[in-house]
N, C-alpha and C positions, 0 to 999 in steps of 0.2 A: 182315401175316402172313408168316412165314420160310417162305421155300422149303421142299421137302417132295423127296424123294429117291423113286423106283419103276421097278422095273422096266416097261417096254412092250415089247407086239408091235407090230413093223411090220406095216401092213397094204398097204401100195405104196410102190414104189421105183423112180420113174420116170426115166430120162435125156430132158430134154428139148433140149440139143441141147450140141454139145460136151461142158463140164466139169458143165454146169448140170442137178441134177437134183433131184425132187420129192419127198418121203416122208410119208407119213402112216403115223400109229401111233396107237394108243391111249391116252387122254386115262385116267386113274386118277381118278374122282369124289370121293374123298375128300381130295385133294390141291387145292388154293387154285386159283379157276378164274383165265385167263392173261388179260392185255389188252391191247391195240395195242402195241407198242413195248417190252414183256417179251422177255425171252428165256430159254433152257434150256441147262444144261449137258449135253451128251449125250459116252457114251461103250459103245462096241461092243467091249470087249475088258478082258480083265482086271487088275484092280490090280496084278499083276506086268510086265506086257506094256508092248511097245513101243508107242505114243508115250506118255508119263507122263501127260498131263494130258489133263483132258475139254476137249469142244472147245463154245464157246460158239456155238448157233446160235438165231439170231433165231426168233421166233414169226411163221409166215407166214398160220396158219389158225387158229381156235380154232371147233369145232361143237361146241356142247355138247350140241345135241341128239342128236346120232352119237357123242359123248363121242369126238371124233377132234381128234388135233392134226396139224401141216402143216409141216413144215420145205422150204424153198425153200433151197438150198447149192452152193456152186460147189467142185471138188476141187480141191483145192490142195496138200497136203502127204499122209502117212499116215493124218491121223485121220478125214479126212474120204475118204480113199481106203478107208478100212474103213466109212466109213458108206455107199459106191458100189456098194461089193461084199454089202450085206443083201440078204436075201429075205422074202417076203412070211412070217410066223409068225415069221421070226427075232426077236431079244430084244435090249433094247437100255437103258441105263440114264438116266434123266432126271432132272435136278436143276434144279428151278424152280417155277414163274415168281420170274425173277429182275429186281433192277435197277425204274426205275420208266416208267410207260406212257407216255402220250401224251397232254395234259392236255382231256379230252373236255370237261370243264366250261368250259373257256374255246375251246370251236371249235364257232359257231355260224355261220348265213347262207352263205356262199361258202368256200370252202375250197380252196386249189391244194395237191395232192400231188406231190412231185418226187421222182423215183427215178433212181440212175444203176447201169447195170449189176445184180449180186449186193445192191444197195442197194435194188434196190424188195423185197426180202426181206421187210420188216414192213411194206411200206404197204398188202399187202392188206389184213390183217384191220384196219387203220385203215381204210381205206374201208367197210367193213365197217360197221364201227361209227359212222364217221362218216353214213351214209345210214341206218342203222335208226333216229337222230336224229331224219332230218328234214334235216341238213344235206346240201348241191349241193358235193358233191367232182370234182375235177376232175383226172388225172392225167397228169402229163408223166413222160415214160419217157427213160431216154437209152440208148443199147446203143454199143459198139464195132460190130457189122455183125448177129450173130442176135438177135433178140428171144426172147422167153417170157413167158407165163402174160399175154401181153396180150386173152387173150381174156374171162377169169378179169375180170380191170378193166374192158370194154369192157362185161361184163353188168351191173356196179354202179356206175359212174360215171356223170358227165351228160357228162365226155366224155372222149375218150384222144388224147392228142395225142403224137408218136415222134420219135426225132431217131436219129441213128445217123451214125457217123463216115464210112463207106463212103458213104454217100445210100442201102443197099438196102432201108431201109424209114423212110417219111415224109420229114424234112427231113434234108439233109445236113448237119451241123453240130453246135454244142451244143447240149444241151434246155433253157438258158438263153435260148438265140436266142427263144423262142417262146414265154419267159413274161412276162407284164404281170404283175407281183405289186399292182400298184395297181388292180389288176381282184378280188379277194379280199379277205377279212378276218380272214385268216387263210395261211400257208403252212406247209407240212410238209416235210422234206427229210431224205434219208438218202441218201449215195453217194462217188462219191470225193471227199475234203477238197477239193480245189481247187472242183470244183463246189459244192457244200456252204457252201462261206465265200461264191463269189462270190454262189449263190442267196439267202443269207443278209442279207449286204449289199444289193444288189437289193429285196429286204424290208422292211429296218431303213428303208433312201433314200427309199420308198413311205410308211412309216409305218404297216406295215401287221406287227403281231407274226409272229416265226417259231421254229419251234420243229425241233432238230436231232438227229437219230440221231445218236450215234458211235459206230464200230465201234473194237475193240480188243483185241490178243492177250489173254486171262485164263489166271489161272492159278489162282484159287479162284473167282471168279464170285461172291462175296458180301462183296469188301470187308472181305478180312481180310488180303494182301498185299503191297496197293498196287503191285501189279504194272502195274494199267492205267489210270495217272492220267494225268490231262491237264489241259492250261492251260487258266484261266479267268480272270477280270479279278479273280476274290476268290482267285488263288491254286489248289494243283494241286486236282484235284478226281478220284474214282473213275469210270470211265467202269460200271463195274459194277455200284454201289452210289449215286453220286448221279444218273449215269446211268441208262440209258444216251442220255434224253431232256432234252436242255438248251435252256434260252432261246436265241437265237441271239445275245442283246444278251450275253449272259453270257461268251460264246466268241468273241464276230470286233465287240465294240461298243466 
């Protein structure tokens, strides 16, 4: 089903610590409902107006019961420095769910979820979804020094495990240090490339399938561009549109 365009109210717009901040808005019922590893294009300012393009952000929440969706976003540039600066009733324009999910029919039994930084973005509502299953998700988190919304994991996982650059919270080190990928049957990952390939690898070496977020500047969001392609072993591929959830054998095999 194609994406679907609508206006939302924000309903919170939280800083939860430095750049990193939280927002819930309004979910439009007649628009295609969202899943693990989708994402939206969202834009807070007018088609004339500075920055040109919508900014692609990941799907962090989807309740459909409260018809609320949840973006998780770190400020970086302008567009997301306009999405820092909304308020609660403020309007805001959303274009999605876009791109494809997270393959729920092939992730059954044990499951490791790996996030690094602004990367654990969409493995909440994977978890999510993973434990309404029936599946034992497990989440490793990796942070430069602050953490966030690990409490939000701690309520839906079988377990949470942290790593952070500094040591100031759990292990000092990479959140690769602390995973056994041959402990699962199954791995999830989205964070920076370098983490990501090595998690990947690690994986593949186990013989145990992984499956990988990519993040990527867009500029339409639905794979009419080809602004956000990346390598694959079959050749460049849309992080957008074949994306934004790829094999791991497909990208680093």
């Amino acid at each position: 089903m194609p994406a679907a365009s609508f206006n939302s109210k924000v309903l919170s717009n939280e800083q939860l610590c430095s750049n990193i901040y939280y927002m819930r808005t309004a979910w439009n019922p007649s628009t295609p409902a969202p899943k693990a590893g989708q994402f939206y294009m969202l834009r807070a300012w007018a088609a004339d107006e500075a920055p040109v393009l919508s900014r692609p952000i990941s799907l962090h929440l989807f309740d459909e019961k409260t018809q609320t969706l949840g973006f998780l976003y770190e400020v970086k540039g302008k567009g997301t420095e306009k999405f820092a600066a909304l308020k609660p009733d403020d309007t805001l324009s959303l274009t999605g769910p876009s791109g494809n999910g997270f393959p729920m029919e092939k992730l059954s039994g044990n499951v490791a979820v790996v996030g690094g930084g602004i990367g654990t973005a969409p493995l909440y509502q994977l978890v999510r979804e993973l434990c309404a299953k029936g599946v034992n998700a497990d989440f490793y988190a990796g942070f430069r020094d602050e953490t966030y919304r690990l409490d939000a994991f701690e309520k839906t996982c079988q377990g949470v495990h942290v790593a952070t650059d500094t040591g100031s919270h759990g292990h000092k080190g990479f959140v690769t240090d602390l995973l056994d990928a041959s402990k699962y049957d199954a791995v999830c990952v989205c964070g920076p490339e370098i983490m990501m390939e090595k998690t990947a690898k690690m994986a593949m070496a186990a013989g145990v399938p992984v499956y990988v977020s990519k993040e990527a500047v867009m500029a339409c969001g639905v794979g009419a561009c080809l602004g956000c392609t990346c390598k694959t072993k079959d050749g460049l591929a849309g992080v957008c549109k074949t994306g934004p959830i790829f094999e791991g054998s497909v990208l680093y095999g």
